[in-house]
C-alpha atoms as a printed R data frame, in Angstrom:
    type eleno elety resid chain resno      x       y      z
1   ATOM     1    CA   UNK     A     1 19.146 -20.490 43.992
2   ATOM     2    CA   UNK     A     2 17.767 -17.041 44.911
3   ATOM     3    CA   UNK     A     3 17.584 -18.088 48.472
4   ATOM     4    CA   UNK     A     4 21.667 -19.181 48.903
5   ATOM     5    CA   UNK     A     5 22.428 -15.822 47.483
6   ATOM     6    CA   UNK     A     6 20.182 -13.743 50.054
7   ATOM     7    CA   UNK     A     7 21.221 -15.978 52.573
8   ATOM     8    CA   UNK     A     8 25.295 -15.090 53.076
9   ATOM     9    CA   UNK     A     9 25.668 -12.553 54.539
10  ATOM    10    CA   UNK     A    10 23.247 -13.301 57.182
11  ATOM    11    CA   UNK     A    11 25.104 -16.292 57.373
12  ATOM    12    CA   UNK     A    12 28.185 -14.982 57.970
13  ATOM    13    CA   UNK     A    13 27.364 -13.042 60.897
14  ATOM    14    CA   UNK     A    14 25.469 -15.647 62.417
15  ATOM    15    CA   UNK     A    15 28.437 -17.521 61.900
16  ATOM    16    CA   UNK     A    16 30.700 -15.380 63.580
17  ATOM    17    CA   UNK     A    17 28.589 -15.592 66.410
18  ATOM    18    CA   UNK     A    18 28.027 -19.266 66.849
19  ATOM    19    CA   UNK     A    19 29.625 -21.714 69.586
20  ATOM    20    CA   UNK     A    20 32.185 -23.860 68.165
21  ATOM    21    CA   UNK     A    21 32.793 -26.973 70.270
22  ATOM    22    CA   UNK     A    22 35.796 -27.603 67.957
23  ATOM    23    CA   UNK     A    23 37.574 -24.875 68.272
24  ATOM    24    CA   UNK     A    24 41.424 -26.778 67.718
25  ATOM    25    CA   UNK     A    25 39.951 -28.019 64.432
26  ATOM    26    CA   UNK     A    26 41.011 -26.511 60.885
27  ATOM    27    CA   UNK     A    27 39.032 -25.316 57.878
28  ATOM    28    CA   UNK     A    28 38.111 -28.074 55.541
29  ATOM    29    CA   UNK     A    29 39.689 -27.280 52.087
30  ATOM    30    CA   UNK     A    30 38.271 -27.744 48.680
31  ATOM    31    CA   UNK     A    31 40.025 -31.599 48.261
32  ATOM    32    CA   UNK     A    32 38.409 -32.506 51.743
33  ATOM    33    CA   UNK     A    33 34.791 -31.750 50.264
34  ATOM    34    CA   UNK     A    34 32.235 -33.767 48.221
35  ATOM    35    CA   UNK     A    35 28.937 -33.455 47.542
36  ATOM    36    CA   UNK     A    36 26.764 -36.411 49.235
37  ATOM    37    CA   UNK     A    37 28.642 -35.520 52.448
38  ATOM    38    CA   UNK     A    38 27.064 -35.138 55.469
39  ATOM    39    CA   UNK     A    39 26.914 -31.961 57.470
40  ATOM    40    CA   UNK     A    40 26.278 -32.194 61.601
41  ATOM    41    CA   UNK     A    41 26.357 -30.259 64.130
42  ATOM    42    CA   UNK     A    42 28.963 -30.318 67.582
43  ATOM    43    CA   UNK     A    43 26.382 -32.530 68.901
44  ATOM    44    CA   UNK     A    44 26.702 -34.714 66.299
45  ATOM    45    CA   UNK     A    45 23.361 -33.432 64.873
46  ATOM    46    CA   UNK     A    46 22.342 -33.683 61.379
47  ATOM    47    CA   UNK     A    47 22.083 -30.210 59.808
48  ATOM    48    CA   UNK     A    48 22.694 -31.148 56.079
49  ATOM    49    CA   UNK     A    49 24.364 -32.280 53.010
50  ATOM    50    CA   UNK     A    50 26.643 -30.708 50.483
51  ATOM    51    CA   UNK     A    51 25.145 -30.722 47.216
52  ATOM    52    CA   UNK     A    52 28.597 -29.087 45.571
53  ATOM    53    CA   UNK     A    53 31.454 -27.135 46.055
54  ATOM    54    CA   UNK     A    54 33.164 -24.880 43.891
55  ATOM    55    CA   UNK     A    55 36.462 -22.838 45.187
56  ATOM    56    CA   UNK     A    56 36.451 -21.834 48.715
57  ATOM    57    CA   UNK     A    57 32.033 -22.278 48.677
58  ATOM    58    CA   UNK     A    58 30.157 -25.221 49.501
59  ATOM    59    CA   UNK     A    59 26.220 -25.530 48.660
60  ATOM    60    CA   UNK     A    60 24.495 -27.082 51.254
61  ATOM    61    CA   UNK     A    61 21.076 -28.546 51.386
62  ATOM    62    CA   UNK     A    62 19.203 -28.198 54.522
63  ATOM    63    CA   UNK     A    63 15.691 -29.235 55.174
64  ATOM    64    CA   UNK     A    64 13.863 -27.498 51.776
65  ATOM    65    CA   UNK     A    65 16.745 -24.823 51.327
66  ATOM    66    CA   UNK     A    66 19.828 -24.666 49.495
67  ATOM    67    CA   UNK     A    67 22.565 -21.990 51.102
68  ATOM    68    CA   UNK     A    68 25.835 -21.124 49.656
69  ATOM    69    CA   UNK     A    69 28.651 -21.270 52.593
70  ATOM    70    CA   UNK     A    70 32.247 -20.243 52.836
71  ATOM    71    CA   UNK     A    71 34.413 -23.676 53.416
72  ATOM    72    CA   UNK     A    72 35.993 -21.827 56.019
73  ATOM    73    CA   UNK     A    73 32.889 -22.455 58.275
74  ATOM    74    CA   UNK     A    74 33.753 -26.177 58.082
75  ATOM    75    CA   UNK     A    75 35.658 -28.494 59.655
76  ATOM    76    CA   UNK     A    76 36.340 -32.069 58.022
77  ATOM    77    CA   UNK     A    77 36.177 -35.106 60.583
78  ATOM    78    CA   UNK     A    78 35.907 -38.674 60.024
79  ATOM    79    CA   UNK     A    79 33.887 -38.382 56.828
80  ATOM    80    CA   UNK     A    80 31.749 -35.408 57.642
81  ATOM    81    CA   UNK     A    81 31.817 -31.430 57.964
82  ATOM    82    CA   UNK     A    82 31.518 -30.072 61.914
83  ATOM    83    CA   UNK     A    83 29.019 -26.692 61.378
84  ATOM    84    CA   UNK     A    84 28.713 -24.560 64.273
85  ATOM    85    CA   UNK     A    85 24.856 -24.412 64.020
86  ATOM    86    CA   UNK     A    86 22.332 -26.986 64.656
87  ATOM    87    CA   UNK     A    87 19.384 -27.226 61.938
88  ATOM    88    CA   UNK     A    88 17.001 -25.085 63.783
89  ATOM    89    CA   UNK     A    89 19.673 -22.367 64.079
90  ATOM    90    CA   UNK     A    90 20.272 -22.688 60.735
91  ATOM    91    CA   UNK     A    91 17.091 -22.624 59.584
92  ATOM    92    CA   UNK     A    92 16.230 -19.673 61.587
93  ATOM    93    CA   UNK     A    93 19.420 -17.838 59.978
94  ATOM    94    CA   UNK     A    94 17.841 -18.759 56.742
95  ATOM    95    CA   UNK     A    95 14.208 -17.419 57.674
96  ATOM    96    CA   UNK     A    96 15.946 -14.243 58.843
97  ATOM    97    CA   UNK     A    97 17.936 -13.912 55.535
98  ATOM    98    CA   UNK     A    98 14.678 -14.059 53.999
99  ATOM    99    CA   UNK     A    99 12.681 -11.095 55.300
100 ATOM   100    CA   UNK     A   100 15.511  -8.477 55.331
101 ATOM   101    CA   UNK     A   101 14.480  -8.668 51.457
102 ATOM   102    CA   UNK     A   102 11.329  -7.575 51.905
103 ATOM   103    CA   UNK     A   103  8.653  -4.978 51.575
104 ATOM   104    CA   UNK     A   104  9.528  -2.209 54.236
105 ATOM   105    CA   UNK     A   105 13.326  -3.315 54.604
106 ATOM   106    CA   UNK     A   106 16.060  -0.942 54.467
107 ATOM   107    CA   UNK     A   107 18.512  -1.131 51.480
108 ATOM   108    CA   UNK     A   108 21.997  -0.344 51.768
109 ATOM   109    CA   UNK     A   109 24.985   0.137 49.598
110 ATOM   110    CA   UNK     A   110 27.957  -1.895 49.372
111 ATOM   111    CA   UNK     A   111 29.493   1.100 51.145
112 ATOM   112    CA   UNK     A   112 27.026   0.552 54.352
113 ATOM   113    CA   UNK     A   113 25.119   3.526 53.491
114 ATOM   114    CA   UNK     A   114 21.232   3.746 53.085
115 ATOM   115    CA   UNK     A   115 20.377   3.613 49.400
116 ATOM   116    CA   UNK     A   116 16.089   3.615 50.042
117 ATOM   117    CA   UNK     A   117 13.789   1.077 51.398
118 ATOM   118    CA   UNK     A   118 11.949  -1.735 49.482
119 ATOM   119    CA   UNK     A   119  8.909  -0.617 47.945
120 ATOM   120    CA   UNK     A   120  7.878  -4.461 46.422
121 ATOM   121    CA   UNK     A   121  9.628  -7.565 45.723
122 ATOM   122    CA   UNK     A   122  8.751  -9.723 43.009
123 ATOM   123    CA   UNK     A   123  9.840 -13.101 41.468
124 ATOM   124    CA   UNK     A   124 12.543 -11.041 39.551
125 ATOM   125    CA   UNK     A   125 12.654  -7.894 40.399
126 ATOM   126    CA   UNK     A   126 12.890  -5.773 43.746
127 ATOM   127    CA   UNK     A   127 11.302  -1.754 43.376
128 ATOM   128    CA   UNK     A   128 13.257   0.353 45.527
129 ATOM   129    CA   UNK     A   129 12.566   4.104 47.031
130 ATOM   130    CA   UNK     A   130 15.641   5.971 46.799
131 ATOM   131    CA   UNK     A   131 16.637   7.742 49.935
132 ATOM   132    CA   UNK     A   132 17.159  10.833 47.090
133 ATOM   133    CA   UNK     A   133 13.747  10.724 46.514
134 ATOM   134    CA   UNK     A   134 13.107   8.680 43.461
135 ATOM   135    CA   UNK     A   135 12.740   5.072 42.421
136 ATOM   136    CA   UNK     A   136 14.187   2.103 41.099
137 ATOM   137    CA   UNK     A   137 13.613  -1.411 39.713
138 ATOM   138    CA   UNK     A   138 16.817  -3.947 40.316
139 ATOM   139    CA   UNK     A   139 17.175  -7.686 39.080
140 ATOM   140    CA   UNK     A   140 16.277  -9.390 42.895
141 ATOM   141    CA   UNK     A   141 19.812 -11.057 42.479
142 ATOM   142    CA   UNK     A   142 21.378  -7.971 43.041
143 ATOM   143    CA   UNK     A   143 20.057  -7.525 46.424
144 ATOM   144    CA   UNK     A   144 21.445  -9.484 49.190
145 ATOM   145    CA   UNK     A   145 20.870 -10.041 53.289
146 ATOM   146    CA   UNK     A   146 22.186  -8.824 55.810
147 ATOM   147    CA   UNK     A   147 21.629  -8.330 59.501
148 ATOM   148    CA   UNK     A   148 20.543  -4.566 59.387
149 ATOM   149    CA   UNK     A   149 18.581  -4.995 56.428
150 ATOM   150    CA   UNK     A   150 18.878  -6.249 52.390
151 ATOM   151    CA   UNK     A   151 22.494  -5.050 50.724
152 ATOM   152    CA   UNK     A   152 23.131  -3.517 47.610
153 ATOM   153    CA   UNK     A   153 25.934  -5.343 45.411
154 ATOM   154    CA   UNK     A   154 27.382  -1.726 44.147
155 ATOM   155    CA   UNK     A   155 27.347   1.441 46.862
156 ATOM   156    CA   UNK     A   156 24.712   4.141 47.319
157 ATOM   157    CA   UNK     A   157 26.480   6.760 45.122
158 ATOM   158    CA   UNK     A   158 26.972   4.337 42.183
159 ATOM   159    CA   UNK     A   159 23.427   3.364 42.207
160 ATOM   160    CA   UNK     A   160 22.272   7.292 42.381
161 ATOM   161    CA   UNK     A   161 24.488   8.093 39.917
162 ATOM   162    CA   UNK     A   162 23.472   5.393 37.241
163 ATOM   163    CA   UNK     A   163 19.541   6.067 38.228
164 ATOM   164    CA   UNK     A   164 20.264   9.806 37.388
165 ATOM   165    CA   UNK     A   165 22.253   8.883 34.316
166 ATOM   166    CA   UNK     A   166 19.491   6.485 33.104
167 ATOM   167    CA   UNK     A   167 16.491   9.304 33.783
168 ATOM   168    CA   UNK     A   168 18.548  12.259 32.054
169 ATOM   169    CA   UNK     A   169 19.532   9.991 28.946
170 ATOM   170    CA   UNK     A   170 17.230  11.159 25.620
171 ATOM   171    CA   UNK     A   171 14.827   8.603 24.775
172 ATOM   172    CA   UNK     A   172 15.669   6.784 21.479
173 ATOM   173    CA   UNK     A   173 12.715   7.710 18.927
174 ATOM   174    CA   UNK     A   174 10.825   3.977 17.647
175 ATOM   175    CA   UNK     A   175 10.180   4.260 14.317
176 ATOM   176    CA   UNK     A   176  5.899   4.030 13.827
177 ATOM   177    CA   UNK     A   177  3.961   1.391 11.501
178 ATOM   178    CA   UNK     A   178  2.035   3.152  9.274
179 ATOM   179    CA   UNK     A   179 -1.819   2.241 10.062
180 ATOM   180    CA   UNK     A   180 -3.322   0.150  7.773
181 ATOM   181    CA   UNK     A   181 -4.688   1.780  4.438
182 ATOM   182    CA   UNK     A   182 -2.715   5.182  5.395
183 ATOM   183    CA   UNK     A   183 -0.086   6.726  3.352
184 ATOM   184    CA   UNK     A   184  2.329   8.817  4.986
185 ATOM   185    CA   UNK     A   185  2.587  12.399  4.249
186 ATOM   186    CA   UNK     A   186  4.806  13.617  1.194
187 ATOM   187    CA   UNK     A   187  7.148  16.607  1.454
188 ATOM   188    CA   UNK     A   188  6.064  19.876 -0.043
């Protein structure tokens, strides 16, 4: 699952990019789509098959990989969804997806601006070097691909202001266990 979400927007600029041989053809729509179909290539090519669909986004399974895809990217004919990529392509949009979420890798804001880099990603969690200067630790969902590098799902200035609000916010005090065979203090 964590690779379909890292994986759109990479997606949809390769997307925008790739050779349609079917250019007359229409979106599929939502009552065109099923899982179990099959999903080829203009050649004819298999590239995959849809494992759901839910709105306007289809999951596809390709090779090892599940990606989440905008139906719009589809075309419905004779049973089976035209994709302007072949496998390889795809696959290659997939692997490229991948490493703009890694160590090194600028981050960016919703807004396009540079948040930090990526200090360390983990299973759940991605460590991030503010561009202010500091650092922060994000749930790895909320960080996204993109062509220039991983995307933020809220905008630089949101994330420096809730990283500034979180460090200037007074710890709350944990009350202590008294050790064993202690006695706290009495008041004079």
């Amino acid at each position: 699952m964590q690779h379909r979400r890292l994986a759109r927007l990479a997606f949809a600029a390769a997307l925008a990019a790739a050779p349609l041989a079917f250019s007359a053809a229409t979106s599929a729509t939502p009552a065109e789509v099923k899982p179990g179909m099959q999903v080829v290539d203009p050649s004819g090519g298999a590239v995959g098959t849809v494992t759901s669909v839910q709105g306007d986004t289809l999951t596809l399974k390709a090779g090892t990989h599940e990606v989440q895809l905008p139906l719009a990217s589809f075309t419905a004919n004779q049973g089976k969804l035209l994709f302007g990529m072949t496998a390889a392509q795809l696959e290659a949009a997939m692997a490229s997806a991948q490493a703009s979420v890694a160590a090194g890798a600028n981050v960016y804001g919703s807004d396009g601006t540079l948040a930090g880099s990526i200090e360390s990603v983990e299973d759940s969690l991605v460590t991030i070097k503010l561009a202010s200067g500091g650092s922060v630790r994000i749930p790895r969902s909320g960080v996204s691909a993109s062509a220039n590098g991983a995307v933020l799902g809220i905008t630089t200035a949101k994330l420096n202001e809730l990283t500034t609000q979180a460090s200037t916010e007074p710890a709350t005090p944990r009350p202590q266990a008294a050790e064993a065979g202690t006695e706290a203090p009495k008041g004079k």
